[in-house]
C-alpha positions as CSV (number, residue, x, y, z in Angstrom):
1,X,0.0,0.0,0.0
2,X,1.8,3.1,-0.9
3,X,2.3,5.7,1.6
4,X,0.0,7.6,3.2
5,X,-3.2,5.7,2.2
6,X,-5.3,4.5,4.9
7,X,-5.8,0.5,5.1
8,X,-8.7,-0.6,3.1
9,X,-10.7,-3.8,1.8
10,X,-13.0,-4.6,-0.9
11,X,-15.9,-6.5,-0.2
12,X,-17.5,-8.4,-3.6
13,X,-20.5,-10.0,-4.8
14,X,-21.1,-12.4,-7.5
15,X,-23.4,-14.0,-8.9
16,X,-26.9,-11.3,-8.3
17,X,-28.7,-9.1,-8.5
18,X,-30.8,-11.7,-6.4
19,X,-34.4,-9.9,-5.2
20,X,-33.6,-10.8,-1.3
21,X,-29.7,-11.1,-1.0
22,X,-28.7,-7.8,-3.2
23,X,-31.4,-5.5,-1.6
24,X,-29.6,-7.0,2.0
25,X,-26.0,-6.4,0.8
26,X,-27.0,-2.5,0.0
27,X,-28.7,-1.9,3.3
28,X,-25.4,-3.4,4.7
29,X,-22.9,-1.2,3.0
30,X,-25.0,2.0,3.6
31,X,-24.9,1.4,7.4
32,X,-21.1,0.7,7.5
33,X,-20.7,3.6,4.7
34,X,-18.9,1.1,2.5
35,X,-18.3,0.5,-1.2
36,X,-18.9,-2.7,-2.5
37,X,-18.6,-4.3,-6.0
38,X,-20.9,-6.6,-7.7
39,X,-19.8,-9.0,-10.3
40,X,-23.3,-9.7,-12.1
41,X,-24.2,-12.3,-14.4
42,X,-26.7,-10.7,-17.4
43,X,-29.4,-13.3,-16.9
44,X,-29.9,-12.0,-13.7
45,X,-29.9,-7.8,-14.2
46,X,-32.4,-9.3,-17.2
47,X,-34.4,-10.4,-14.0
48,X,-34.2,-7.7,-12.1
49,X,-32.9,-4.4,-14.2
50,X,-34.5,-2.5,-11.0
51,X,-32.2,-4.0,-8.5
52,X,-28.8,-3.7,-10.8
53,X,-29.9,0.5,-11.3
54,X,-30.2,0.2,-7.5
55,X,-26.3,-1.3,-7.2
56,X,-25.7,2.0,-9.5
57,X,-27.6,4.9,-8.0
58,X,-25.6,3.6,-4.4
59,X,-22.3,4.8,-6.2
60,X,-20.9,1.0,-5.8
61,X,-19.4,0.1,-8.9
62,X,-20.4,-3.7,-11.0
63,X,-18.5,-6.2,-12.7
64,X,-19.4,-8.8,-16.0
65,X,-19.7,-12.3,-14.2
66,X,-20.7,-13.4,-18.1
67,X,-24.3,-14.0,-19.6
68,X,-25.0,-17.4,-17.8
69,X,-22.7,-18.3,-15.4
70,X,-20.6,-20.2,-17.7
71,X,-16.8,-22.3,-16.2
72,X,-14.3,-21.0,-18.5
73,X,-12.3,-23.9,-18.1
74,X,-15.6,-26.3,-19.9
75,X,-16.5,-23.9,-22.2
76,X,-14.1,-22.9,-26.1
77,X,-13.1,-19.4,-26.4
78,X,-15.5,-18.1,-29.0
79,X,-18.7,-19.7,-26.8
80,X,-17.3,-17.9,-23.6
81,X,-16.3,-14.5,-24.8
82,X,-19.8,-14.2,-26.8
83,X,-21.3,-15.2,-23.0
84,X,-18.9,-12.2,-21.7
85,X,-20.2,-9.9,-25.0
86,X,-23.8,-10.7,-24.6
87,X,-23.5,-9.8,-20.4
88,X,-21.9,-6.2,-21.4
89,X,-24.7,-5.1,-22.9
90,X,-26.5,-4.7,-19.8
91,X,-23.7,-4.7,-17.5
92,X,-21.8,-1.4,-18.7
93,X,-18.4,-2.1,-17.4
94,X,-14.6,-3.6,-17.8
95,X,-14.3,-5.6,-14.8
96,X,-15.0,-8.7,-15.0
97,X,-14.7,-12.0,-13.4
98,X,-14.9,-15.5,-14.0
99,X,-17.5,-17.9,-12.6
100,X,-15.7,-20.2,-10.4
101,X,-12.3,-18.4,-10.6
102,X,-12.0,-20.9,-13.9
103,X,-10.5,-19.3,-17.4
104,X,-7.9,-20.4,-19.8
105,X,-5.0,-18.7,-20.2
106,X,-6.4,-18.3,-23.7
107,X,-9.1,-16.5,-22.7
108,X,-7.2,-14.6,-20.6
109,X,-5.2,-13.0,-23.3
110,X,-8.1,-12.1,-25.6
111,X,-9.7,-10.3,-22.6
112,X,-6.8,-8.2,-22.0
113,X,-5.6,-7.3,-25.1
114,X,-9.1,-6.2,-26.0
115,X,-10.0,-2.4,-26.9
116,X,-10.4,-1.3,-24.4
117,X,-8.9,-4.0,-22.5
118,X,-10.6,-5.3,-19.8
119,X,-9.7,-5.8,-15.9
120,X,-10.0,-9.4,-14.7
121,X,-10.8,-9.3,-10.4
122,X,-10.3,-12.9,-8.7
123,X,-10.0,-12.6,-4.8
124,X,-7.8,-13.8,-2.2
125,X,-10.6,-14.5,0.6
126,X,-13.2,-17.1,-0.9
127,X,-16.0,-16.4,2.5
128,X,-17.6,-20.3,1.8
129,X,-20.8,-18.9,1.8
130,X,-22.4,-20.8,-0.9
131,X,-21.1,-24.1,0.5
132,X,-24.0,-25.4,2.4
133,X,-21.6,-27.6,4.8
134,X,-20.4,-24.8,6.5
135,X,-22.4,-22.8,9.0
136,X,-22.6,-19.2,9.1
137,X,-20.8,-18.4,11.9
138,X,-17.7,-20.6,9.9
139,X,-18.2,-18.1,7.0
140,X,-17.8,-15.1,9.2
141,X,-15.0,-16.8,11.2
142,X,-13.2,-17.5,7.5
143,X,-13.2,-14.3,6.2
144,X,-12.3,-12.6,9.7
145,X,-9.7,-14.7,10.2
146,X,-8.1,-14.3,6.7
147,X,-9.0,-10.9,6.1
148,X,-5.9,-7.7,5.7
149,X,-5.4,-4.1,4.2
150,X,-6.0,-4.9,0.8
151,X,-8.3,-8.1,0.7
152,X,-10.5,-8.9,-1.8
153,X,-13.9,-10.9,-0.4
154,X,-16.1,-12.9,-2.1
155,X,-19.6,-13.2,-1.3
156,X,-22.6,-14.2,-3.2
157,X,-25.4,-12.5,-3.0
158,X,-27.7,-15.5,-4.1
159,X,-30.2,-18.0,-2.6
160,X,-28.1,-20.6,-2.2
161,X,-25.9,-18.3,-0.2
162,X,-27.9,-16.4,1.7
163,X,-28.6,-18.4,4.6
164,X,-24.5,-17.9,5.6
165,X,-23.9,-14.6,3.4
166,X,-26.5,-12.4,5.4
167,X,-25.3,-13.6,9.1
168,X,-21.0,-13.1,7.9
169,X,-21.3,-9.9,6.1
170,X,-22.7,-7.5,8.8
171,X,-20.0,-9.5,11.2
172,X,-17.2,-8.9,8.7
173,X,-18.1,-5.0,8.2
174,X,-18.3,-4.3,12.4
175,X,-14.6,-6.3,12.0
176,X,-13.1,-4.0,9.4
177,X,-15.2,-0.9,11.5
178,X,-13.2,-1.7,14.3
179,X,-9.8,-2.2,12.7
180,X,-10.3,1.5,11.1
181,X,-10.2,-0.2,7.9
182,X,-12.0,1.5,4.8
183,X,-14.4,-0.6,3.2
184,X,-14.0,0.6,-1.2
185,X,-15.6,-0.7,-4.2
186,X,-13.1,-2.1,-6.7
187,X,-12.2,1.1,-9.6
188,X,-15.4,1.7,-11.9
């Protein structure tokens, strides 16, 4: 961190706009006065265009998560960048990232040597929430355990997720509160 910034973190969703979870997530950042980034998948600002302007009125800033959702990893180049093409037509931004954390190298490369090139976000705290083994207080306990100046978190803000992603992310806001840490949206 160079000098003279304060310690911050950036707290991420994927997979939403989700009728319950997003709506949650906003009220969240609001009360904590933190930025927060939402990695969307097209289908789902299709579903709820309302919700995604709601993400954008709040000043957080939105990522491509692709069309449908797609593993980069299953799926050949031309099939997967369409998916990502299709997504930026309602999701009017550069960031992006990939479901699962899986793209080829490949795919990689065509992303970032597009004009204008795009900005691929992966994470180094994966919160578990979507895993239905875990309880909630073990999501909260993951991410406050791993988290530092400069983290990126995922969570989901999705139904499978909710149950463990409503009960950690309010915990894991007080936690960076109380460490003075600044809570920022990934750059627009």
């Amino acid at each position: 961190m160079p000098a003279g910034e304060e310690p911050a973190v950036y707290i991420t969703f994927d997979d939403g706009p989700h009728p319950t979870a997003t709506p949650f997530a906003l009220k969240q950042l609001k009360e904590y006065d933190a930025g927060g980034t939402f990695f969307c998948v097209g289908n789902n600002v299709g579903l709820h265009p309302a919700i995604y302007k709601d993400i954008l009125a709040a000043g957080h800033s939105t990522g491509n998560h692709t069309q449908d959702h797609i593993n980069g990893w299953h799926t050949n180049n031309y099939t997967y960048l369409k998916n990502i093409a299709t997504a930026a037509r309602s999701i009017h931004t550069r960031n992006f990232r990939p479901p699962y954390g899986r793209i080829k190298l490949s795919q990689v490369r065509k992303l970032i040597r597009a004009i204008p090139a795009w900005k691929i976000y992966m994470w180094d705290i994966l919160s578990g929430d979507f895993d239905k083994n875990i309880s909630p207080e073990q999501c909260a306990a993951n991410v406050i355990t791993h988290i530092k100046p400069g983290s990126i978190v995922v969570f989901h803000d999705s139904e499978k997720a909710w149950e463990r992603m409503s009960y950690a992310l309010p915990k894991v806001l007080q936690y960076c509160r109380e460490k003075g840490w600044k809570i920022k949206a990934l750059p627009k």
